[in-house]
C-alpha positions as CSV (number, residue, x, y, z in Angstrom):
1,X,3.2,-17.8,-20.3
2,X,5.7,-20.8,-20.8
3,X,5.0,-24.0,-19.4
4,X,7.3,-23.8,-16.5
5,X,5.6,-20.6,-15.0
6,X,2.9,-22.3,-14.9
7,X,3.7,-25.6,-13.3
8,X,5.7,-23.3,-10.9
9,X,2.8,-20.5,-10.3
10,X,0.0,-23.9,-10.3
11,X,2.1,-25.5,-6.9
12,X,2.2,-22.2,-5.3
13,X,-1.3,-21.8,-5.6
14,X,-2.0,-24.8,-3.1
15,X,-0.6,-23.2,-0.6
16,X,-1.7,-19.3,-1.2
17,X,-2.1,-17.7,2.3
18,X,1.2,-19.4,3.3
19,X,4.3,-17.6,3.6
20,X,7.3,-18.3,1.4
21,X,8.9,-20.8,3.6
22,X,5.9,-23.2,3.7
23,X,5.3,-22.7,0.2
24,X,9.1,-23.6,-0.5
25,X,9.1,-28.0,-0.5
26,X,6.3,-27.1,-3.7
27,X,9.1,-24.9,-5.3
28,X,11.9,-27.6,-4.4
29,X,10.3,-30.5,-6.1
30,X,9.4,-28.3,-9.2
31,X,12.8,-27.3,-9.6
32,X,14.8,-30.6,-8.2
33,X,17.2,-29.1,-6.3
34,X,17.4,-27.8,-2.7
35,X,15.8,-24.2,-2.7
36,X,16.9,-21.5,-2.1
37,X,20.1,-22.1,-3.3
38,X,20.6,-18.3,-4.6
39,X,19.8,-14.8,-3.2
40,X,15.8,-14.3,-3.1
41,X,14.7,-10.4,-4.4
42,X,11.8,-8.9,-3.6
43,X,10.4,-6.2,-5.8
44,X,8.5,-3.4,-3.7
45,X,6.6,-1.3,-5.8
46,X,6.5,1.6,-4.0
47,X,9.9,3.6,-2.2
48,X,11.3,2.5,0.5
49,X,10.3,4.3,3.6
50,X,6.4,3.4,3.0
51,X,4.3,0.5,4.8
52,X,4.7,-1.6,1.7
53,X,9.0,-1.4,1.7
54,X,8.7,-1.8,5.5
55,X,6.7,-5.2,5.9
56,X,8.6,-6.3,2.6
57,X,11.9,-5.9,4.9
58,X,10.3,-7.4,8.0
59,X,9.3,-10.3,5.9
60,X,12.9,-10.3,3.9
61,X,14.8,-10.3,7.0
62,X,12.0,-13.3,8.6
63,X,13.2,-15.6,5.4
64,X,16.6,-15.1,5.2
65,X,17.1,-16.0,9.1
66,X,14.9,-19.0,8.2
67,X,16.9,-20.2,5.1
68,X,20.7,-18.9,6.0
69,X,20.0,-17.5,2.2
70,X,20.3,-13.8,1.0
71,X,16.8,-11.4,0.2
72,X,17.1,-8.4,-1.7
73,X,14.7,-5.9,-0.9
74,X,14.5,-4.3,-4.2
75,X,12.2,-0.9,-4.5
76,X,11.0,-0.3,-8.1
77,X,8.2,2.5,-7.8
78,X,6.3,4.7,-10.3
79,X,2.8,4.3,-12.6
80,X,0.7,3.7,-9.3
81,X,3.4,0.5,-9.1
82,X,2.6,-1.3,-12.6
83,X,6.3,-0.3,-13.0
84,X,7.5,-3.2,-10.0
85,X,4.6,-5.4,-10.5
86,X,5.6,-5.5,-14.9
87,X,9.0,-6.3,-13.9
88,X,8.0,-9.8,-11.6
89,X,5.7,-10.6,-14.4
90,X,9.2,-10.8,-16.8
91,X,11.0,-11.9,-14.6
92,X,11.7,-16.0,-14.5
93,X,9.6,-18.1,-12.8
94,X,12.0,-19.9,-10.8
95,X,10.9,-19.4,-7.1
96,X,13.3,-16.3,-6.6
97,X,11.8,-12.9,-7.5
98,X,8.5,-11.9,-6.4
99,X,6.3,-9.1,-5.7
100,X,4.9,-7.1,-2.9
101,X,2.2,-4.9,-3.4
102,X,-0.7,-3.1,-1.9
103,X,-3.9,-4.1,-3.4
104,X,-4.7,-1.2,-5.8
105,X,-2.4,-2.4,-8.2
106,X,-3.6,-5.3,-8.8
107,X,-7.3,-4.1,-8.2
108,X,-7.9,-0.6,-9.0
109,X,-5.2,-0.1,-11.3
110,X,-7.3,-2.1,-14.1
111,X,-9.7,0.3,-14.5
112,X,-7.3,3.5,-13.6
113,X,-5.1,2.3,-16.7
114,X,-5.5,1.2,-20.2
115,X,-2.2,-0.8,-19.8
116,X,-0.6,-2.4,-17.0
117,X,2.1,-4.1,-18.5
118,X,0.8,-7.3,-16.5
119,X,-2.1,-9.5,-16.5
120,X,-2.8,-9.8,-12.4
121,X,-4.7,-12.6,-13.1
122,X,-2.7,-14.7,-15.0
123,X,0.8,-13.1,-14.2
124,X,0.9,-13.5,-10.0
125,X,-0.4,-15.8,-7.7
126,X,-1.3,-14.8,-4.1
127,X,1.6,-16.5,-1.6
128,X,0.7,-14.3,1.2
129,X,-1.4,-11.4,2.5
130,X,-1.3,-8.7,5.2
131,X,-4.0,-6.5,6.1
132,X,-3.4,-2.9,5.3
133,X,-4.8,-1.7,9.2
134,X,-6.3,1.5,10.1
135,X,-5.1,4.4,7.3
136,X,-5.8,7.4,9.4
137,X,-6.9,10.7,7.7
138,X,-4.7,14.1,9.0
139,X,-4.2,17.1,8.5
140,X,-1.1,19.3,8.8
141,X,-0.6,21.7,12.2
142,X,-0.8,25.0,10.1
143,X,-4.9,24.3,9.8
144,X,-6.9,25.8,12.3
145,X,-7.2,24.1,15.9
146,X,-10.8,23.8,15.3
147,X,-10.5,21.2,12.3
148,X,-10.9,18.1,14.0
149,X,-13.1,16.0,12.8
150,X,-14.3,15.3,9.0
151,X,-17.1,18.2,9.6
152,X,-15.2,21.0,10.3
153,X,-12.4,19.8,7.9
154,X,-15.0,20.4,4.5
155,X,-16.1,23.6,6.3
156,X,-12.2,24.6,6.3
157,X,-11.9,22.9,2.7
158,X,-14.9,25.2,1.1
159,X,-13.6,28.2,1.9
160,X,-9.9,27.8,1.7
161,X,-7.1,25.7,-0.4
162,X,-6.7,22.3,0.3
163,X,-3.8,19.5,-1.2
164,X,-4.5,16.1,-0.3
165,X,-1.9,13.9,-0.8
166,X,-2.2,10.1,-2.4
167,X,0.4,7.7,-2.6
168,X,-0.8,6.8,-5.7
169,X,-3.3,7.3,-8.1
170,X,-6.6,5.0,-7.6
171,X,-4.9,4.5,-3.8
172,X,-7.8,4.5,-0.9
173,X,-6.6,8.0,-0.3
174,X,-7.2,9.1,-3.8
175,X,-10.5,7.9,-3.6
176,X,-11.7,9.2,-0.7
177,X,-10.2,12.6,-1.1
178,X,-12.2,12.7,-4.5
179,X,-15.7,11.2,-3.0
180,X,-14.9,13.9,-0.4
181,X,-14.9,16.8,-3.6
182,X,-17.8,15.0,-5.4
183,X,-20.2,14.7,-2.6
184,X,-19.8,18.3,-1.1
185,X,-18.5,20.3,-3.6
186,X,-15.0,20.4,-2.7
187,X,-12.8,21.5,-5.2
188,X,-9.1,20.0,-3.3
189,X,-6.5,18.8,-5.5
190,X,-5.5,15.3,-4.9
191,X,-1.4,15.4,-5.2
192,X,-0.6,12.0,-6.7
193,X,2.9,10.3,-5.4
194,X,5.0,7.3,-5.7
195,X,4.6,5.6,-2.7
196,X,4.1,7.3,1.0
197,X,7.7,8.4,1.9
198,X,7.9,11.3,-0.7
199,X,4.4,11.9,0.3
200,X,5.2,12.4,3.9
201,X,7.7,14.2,3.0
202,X,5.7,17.3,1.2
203,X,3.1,17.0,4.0
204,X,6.4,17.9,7.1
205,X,7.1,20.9,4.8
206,X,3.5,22.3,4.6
207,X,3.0,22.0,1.3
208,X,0.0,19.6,1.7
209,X,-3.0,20.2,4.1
210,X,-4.4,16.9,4.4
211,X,-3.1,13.0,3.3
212,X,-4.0,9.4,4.3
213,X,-1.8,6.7,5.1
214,X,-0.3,4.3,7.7
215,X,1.0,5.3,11.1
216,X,4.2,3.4,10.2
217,X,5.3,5.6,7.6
218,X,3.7,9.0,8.9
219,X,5.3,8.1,12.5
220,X,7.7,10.7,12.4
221,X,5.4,13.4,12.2
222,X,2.8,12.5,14.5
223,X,6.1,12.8,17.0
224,X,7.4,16.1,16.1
225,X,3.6,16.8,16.3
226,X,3.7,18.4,12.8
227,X,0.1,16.5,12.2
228,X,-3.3,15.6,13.7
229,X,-6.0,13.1,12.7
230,X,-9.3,13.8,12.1
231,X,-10.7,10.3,11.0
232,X,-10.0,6.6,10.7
233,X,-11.3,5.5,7.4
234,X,-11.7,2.1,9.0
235,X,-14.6,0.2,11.2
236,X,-12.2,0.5,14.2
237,X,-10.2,3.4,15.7
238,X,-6.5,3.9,14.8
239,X,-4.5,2.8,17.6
240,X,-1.8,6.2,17.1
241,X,-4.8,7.9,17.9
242,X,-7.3,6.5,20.1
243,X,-9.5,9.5,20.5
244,X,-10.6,10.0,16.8
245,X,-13.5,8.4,16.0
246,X,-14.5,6.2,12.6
247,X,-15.8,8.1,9.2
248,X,-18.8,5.9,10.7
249,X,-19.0,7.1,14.1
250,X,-18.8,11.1,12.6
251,X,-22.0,10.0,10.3
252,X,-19.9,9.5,7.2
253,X,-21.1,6.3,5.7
254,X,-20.6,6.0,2.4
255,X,-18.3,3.1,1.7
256,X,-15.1,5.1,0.4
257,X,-15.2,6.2,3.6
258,X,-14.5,2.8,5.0
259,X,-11.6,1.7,3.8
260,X,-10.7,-2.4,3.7
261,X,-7.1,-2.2,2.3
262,X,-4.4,-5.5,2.2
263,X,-0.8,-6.2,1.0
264,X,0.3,-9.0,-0.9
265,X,2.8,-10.7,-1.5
266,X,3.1,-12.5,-4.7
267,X,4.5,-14.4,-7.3
């Protein structure tokens, strides 16, 4: 890393946790010149339509109100999003392009890949975080009214042929679909995707039986009714639906049942 990037990245880190406009009088008096004085782009690593893309856009649209300046919302998915986050990493450190991310790709993705195409350590620094919030666990209308609850879902999934979608490999989904296999002989396939949209997708036209994800992105069908939750992976109930209890409160305790997930965005 060149000298700059690191004076730049080194500033930025004072103020981690803050958004992009407080952290902007750092980036001014690095660079000597009123900032932003060119269209900001942010790299989503995942396709739009996903919670990622959407809190990206909130956030782009927040800024660019703030600073009369231009933000590109640019989505770049694919490889679990090591293709997005490689492309920041290359990308000048000049106070203009940065990154936002759920955590697995900077977290899980080092042990789910033998090359990232990053360092996350020494290639981003943290300018802002957003908690992931209740990732509830459903399942598709064509399963049985009796599944409803994680109990009578591995009852359904011994006996019967079960897809669980991920939006990405190593996600919190991934996981606990697989601890879900390990721990009572399950044998569902975990359907890997880009990001949640395409996900979502696959799950309105049947072809998956079960996914996790946000209530943001799977919104649509909870409306046409097309799915049903059977858990929140979480310590607290998902608000989208109130009446499902916690992995915790149906006696499932193991801690990839518990999911703790965040967002970042970075630099």
């Amino acid at each position: 890393m060149n000298k700059a990037t690191t004076t730049r990245r080194g500033l930025l880190r004072a103020g981690a946790g803050a958004s992009l406009i407080v952290a902007a009088p750092s980036i001014v008096r690095a660079q000597g010149a009123a900032w932003p004085n060119k269209p900001i782009t942010i790299v989503v690593n995942f396709p739009a339509g996903g919670l990622t893309d959407g809190i990206a856009r909130a956030f782009g649209q927040s800024v660019s109100q703030a600073t009369g300046q231009q933000v590109i919302v640019d989505n770049k998915p694919g490889a679990s999003g090591n293709i997005g986050a490689a492309q920041v990493a290359r990308a000048p450190a000049d106070g203009y392009t940065f990154l936002h991310s759920v955590s697995s790709t900077l977290i899980q993705n080092r042990v789910m890949f033998k090359t990232l195409g990053f360092d996350p350590d020494k290639d981003f620094t943290i300018v802002s975080g957003t908690s992931s919030g209740v990732l509830p666990v459903v399942v598709h209308k064509s399963l049985p009214a009796e599944v409803k609850d994680l109990k009578s879902f591995i009852a359904y999934a011994k006996n019967n042929k079960v897809n669980f979608g991920s939006w990405a490999v190593g996600s919190s989904a991934h996981i606990f679909a697989q601890t879900l296999n390990e721990k009572y002989g399950l044998t569902m396939e975990v359907v890997t995707y880009k990001g949640e949209a395409p996900m979502w997708q696959d799950m309105g036209a049947g072809q998956l039986q079960a996914a996790m994800g946000s209530p943001q992105a799977m919104n649509a069908l909870i409306v046409k009714g097309d799915v049903r939750g059977i858990a929140a992976p979480s310590k607290v109930r998902a608000r989208v639906f109130p009446n499902v209890p916690t992995s915790q409160e149906q006696g499932f305790t193991d801690d990839a049942f518990t999911v703790s997930g965040w967002l970042a965005l970075a630099a």
